[in-house]
FIKOLZA-1660 file (N, C-alpha, C; in steps of 0.1 Angstrom, whole numbers, plus 5000, padded with zeros to 4 digits):
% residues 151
   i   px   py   pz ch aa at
   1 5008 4988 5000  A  X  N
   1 5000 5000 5000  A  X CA
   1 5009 5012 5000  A  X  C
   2 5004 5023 4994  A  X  N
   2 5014 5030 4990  A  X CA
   2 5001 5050 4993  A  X  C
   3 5011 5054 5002  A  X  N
   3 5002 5066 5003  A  X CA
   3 5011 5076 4995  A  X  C
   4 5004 5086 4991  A  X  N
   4 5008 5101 4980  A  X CA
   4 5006 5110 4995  A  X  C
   5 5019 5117 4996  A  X  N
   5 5012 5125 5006  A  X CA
   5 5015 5140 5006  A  X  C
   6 5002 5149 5005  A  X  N
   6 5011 5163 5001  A  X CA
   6 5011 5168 5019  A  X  C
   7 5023 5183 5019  A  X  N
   7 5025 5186 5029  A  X CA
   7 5018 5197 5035  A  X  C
   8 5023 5206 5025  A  X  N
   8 5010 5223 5034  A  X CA
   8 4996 5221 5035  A  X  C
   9 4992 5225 5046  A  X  N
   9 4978 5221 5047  A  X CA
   9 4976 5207 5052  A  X  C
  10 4984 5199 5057  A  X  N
  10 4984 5182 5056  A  X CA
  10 4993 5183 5068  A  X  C
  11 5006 5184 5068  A  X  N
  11 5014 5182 5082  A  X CA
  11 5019 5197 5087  A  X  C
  12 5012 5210 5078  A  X  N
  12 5016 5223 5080  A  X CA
  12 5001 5231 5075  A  X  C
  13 4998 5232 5092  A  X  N
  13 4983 5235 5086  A  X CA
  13 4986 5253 5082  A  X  C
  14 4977 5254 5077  A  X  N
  14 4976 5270 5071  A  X CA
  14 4973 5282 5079  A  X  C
  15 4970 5276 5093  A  X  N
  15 4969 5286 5104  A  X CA
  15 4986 5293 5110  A  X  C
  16 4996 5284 5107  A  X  N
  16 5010 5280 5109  A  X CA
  16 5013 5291 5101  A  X  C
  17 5008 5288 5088  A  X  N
  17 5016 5300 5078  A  X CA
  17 5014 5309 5082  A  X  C
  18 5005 5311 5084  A  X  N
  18 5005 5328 5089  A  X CA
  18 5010 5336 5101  A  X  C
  19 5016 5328 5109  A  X  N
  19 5023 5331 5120  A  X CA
  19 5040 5327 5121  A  X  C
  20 5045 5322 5106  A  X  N
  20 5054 5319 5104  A  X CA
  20 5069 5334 5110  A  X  C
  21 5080 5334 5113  A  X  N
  21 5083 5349 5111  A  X CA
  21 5096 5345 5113  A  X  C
  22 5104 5331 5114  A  X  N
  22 5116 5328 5112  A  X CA
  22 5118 5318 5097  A  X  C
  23 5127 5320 5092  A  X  N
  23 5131 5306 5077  A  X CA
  23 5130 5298 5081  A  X  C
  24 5139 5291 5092  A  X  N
  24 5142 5279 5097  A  X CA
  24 5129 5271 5103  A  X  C
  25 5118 5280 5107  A  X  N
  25 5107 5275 5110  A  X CA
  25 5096 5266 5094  A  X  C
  26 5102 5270 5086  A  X  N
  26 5094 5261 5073  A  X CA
  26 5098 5248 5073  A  X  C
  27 5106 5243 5079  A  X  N
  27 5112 5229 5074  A  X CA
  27 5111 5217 5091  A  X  C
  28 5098 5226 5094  A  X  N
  28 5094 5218 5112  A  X CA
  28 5076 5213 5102  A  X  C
  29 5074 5201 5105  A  X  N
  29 5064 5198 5108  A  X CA
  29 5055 5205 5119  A  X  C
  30 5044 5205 5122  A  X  N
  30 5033 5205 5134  A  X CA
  30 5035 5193 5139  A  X  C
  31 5036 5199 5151  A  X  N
  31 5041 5182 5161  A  X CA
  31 5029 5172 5161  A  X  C
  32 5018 5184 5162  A  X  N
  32 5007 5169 5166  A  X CA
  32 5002 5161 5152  A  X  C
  33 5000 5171 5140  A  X  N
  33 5000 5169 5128  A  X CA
  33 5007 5155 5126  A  X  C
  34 5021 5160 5129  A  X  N
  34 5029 5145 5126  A  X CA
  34 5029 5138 5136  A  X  C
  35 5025 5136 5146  A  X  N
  35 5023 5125 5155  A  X CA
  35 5009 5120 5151  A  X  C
  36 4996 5124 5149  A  X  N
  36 4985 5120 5146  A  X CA
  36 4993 5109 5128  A  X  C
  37 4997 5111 5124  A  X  N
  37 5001 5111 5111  A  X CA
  37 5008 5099 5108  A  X  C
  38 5019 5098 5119  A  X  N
  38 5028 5092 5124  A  X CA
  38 5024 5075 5131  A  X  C
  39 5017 5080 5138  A  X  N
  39 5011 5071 5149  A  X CA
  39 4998 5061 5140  A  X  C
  40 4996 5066 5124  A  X  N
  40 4983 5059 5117  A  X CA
  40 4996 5046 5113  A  X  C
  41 5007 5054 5108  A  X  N
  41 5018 5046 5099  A  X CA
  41 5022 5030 5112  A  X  C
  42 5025 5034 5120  A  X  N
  42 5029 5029 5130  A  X CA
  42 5021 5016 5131  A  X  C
  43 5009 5015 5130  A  X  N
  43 4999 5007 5129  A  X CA
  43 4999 4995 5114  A  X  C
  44 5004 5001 5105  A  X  N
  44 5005 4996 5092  A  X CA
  44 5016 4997 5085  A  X  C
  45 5029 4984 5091  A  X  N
  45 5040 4986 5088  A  X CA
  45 5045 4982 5072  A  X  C
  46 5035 4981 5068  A  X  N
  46 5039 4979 5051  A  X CA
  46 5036 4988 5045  A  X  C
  47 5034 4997 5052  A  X  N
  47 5025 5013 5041  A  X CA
  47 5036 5018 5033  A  X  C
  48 5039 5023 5027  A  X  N
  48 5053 5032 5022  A  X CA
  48 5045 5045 5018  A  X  C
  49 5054 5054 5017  A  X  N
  49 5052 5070 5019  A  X CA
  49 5056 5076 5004  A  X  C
  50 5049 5086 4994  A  X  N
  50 5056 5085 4982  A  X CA
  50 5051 5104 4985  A  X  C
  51 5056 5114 4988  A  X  N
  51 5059 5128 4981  A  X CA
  51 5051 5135 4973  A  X  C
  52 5039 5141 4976  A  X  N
  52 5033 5144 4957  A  X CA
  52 5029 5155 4959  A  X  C
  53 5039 5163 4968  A  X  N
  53 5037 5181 4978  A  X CA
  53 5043 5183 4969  A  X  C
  54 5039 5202 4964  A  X  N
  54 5049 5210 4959  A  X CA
  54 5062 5214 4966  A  X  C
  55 5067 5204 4976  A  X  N
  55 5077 5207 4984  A  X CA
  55 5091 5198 4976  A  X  C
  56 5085 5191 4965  A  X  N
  56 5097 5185 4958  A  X CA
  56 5102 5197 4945  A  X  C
  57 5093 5203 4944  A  X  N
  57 5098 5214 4932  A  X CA
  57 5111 5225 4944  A  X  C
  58 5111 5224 4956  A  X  N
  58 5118 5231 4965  A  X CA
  58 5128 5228 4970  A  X  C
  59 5127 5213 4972  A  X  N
  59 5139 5203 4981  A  X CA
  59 5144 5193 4974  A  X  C
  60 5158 5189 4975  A  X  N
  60 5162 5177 4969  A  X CA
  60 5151 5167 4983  A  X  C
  61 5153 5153 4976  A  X  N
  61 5143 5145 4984  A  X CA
  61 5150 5140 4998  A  X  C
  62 5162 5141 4996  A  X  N
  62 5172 5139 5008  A  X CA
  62 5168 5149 5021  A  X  C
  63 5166 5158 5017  A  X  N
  63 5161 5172 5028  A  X CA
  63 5143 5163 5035  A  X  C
  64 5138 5161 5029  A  X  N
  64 5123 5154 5033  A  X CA
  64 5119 5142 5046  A  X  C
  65 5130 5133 5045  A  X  N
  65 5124 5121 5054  A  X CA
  65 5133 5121 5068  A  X  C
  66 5142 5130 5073  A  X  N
  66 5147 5134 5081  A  X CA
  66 5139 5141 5091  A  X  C
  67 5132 5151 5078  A  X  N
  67 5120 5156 5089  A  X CA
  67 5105 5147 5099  A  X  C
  68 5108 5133 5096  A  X  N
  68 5098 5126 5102  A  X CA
  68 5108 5118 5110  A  X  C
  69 5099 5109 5121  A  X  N
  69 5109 5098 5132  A  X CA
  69 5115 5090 5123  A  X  C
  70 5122 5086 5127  A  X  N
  70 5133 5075 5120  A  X CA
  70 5125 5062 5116  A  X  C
  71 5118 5057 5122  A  X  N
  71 5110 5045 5120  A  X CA
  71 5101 5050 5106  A  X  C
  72 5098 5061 5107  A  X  N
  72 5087 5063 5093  A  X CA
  72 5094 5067 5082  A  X  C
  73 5111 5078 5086  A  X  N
  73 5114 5080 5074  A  X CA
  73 5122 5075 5064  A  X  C
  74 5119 5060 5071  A  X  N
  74 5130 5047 5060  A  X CA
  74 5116 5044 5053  A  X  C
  75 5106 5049 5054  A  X  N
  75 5098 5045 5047  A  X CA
  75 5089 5053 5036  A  X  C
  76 5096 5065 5039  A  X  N
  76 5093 5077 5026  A  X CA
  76 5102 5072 5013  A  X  C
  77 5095 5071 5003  A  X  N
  77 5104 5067 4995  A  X CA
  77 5108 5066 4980  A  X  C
  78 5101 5082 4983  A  X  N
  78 5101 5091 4967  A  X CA
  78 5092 5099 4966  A  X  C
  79 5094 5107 4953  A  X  N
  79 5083 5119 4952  A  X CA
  79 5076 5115 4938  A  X  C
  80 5068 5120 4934  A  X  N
  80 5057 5119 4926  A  X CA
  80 5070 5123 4910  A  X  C
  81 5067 5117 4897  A  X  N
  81 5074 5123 4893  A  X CA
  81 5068 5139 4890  A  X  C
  82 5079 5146 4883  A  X  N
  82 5067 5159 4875  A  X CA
  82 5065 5149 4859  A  X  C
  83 5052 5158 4853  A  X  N
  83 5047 5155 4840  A  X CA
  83 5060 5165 4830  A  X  C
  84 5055 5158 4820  A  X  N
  84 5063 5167 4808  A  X CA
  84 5054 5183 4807  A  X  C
  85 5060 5191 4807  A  X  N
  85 5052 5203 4809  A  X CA
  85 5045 5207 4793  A  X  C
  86 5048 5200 4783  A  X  N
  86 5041 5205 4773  A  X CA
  86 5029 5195 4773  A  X  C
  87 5023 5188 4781  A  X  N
  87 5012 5176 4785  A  X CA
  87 5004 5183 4794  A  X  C
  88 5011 5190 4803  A  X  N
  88 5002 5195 4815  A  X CA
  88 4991 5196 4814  A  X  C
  89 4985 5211 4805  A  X  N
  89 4975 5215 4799  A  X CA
  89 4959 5205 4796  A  X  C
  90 4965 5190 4795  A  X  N
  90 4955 5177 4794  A  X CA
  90 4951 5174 4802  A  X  C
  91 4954 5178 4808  A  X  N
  91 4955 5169 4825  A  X CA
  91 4943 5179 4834  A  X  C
  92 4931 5175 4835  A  X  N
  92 4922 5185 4849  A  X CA
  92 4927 5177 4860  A  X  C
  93 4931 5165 4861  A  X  N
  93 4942 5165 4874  A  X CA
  93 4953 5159 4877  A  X  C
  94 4962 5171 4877  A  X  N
  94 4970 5174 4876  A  X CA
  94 4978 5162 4883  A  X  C
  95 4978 5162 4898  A  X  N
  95 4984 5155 4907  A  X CA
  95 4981 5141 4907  A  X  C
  96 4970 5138 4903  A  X  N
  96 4965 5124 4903  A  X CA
  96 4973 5117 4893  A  X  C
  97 4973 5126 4878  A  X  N
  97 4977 5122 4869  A  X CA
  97 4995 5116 4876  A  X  C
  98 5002 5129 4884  A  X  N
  98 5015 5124 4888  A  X CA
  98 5016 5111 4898  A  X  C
  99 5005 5109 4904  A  X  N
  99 5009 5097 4911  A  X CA
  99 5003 5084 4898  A  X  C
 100 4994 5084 4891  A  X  N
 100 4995 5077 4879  A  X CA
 100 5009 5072 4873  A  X  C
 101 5015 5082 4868  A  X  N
 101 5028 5078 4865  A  X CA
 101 5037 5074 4874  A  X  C
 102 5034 5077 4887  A  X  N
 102 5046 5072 4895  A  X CA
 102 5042 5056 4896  A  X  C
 103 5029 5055 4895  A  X  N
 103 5030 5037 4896  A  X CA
 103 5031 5030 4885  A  X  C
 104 5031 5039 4871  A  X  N
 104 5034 5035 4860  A  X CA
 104 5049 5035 4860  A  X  C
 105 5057 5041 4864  A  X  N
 105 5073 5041 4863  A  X CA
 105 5079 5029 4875  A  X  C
 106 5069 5025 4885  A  X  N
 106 5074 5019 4893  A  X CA
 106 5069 5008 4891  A  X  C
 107 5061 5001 4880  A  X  N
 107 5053 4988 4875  A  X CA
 107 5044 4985 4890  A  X  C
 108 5039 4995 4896  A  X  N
 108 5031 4994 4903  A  X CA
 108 5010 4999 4906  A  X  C
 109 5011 4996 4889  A  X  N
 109 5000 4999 4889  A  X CA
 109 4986 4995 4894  A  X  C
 110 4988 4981 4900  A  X  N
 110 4978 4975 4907  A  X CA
 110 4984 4977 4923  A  X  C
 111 4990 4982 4924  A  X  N
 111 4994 4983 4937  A  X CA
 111 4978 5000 4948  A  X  C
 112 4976 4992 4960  A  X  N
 112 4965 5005 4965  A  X CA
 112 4970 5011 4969  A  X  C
 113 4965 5020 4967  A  X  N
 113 4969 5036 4973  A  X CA
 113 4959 5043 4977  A  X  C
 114 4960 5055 4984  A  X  N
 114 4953 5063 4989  A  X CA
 114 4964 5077 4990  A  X  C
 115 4958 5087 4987  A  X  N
 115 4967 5101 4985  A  X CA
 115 4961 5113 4998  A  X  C
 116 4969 5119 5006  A  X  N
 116 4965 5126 5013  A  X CA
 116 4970 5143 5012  A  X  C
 117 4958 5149 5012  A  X  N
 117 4959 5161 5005  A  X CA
 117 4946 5172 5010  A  X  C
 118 4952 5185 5015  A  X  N
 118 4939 5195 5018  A  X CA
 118 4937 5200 5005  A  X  C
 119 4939 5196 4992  A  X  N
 119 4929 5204 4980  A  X CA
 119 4921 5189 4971  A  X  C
 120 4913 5185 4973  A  X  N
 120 4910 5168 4969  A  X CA
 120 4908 5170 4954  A  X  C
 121 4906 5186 4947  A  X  N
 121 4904 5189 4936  A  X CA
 121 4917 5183 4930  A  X  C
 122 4925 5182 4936  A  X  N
 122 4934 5174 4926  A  X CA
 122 4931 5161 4918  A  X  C
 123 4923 5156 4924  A  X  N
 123 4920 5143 4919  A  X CA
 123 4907 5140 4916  A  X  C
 124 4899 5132 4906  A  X  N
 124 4887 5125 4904  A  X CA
 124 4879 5121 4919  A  X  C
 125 4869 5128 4918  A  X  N
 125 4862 5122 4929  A  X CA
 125 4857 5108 4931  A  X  C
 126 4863 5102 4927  A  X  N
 126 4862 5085 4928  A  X CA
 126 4875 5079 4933  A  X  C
 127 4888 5090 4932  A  X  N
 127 4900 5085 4937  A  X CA
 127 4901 5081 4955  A  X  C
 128 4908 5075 4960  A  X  N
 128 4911 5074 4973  A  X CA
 128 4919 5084 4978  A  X  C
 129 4911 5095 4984  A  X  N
 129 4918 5107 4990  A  X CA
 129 4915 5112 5004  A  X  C
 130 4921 5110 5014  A  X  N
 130 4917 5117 5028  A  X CA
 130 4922 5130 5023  A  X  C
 131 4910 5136 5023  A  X  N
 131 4908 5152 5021  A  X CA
 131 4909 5157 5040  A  X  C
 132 4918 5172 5032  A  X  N
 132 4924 5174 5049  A  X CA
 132 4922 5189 5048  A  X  C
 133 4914 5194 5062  A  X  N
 133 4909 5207 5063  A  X CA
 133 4925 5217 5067  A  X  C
 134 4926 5222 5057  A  X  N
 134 4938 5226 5057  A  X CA
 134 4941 5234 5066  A  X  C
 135 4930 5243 5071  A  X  N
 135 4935 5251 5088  A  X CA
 135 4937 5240 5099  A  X  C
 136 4930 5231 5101  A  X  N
 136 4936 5219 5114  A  X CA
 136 4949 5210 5108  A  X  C
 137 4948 5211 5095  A  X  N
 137 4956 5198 5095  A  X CA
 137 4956 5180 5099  A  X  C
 138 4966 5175 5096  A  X  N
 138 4959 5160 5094  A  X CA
 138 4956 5157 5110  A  X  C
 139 4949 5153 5114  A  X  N
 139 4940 5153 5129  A  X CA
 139 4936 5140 5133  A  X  C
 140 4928 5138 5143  A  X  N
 140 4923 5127 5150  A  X CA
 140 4914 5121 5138  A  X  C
 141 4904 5132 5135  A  X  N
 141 4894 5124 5122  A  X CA
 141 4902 5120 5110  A  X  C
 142 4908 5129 5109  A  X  N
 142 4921 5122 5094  A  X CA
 142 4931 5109 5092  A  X  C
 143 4932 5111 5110  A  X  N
 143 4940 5094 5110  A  X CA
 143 4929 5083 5111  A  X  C
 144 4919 5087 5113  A  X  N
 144 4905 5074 5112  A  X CA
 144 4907 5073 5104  A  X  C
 145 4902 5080 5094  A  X  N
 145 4896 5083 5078  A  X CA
 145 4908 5073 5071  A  X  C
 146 4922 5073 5076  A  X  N
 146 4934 5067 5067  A  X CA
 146 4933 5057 5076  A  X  C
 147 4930 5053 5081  A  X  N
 147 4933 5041 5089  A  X CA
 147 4920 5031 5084  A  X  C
 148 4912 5035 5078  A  X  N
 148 4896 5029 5070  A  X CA
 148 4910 5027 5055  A  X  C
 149 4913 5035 5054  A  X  N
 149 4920 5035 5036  A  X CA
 149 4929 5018 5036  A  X  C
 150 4934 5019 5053  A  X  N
 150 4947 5010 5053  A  X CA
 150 4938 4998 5053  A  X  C
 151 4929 4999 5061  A  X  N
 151 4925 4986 5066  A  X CA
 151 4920 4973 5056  A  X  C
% end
């Protein structure tokens, strides 16, 4: 099982942004965010973790799984690829489409997944997506909601 997981709004709720007022403070999780988050993974040791934040257009992927406990971040294990940008334009979603190909590059097309993300417009409303209220962030109801995905 393979989760897509974006970050702002998701493990950096948007209440955070706005009270942001040091650099060094962008590259901390929300503690409870990632402990609620953390604590789903914990439960479901086969889950793997795959990147599909606009935080890969920003960081090499080496900067990313450091930011989580040691036990979860041997288990992040890539980012979404990008599309060819003269394709984009076809695409009404966008991000879905990128985790499409990531399980197309990784012969993992029958493999489940579920993507977690506070804009669910990314994806077809038929997709598997814990949609996340982007001012709380991923929360007590969010790790239910993924913990139904895992089960």
């Amino acid at each position: 099982m393979l989760i897509f997981l974006d970050i702002d709004g998701v493990l950096i709720p948007d209440i955070r942004n706005e009270t942001l007022s040091l650099q060094t403070n962008i590259m901390k999780f929300t503690s409870a965010c990632l402990n609620h988050f953390e604590k789903v993974l914990r439960s479901y040791p086969n889950v793997q973790v795959v990147i599909s934040s606009s935080w890969r257009e920003i960081f090499p992927f080496e900067v990313i799984p450091p930011l989580f406990s040691p036990d979860i971040a041997i288990r992040i294990i890539g980012f979404t690829p990008f599309l060819n940008p003269k394709n984009i334009h076809q695409h009404k979603y966008l991000r879905h489409q990128e985790v499409l190909e990531y399980l197309r590059q990784n012969q993992a097309e029958n493999s489940p997944w579920v993507a977690i993300d506070d804009i669910p417009e990314h994806y077809p409303p038929d997709a598997p997506v814990v949609a996340i209220d982007d001012y709380n962030g991923f929360d007590q109801n969010s790790a239910k909601i993924l913990s139904e995905y895992l089960t």
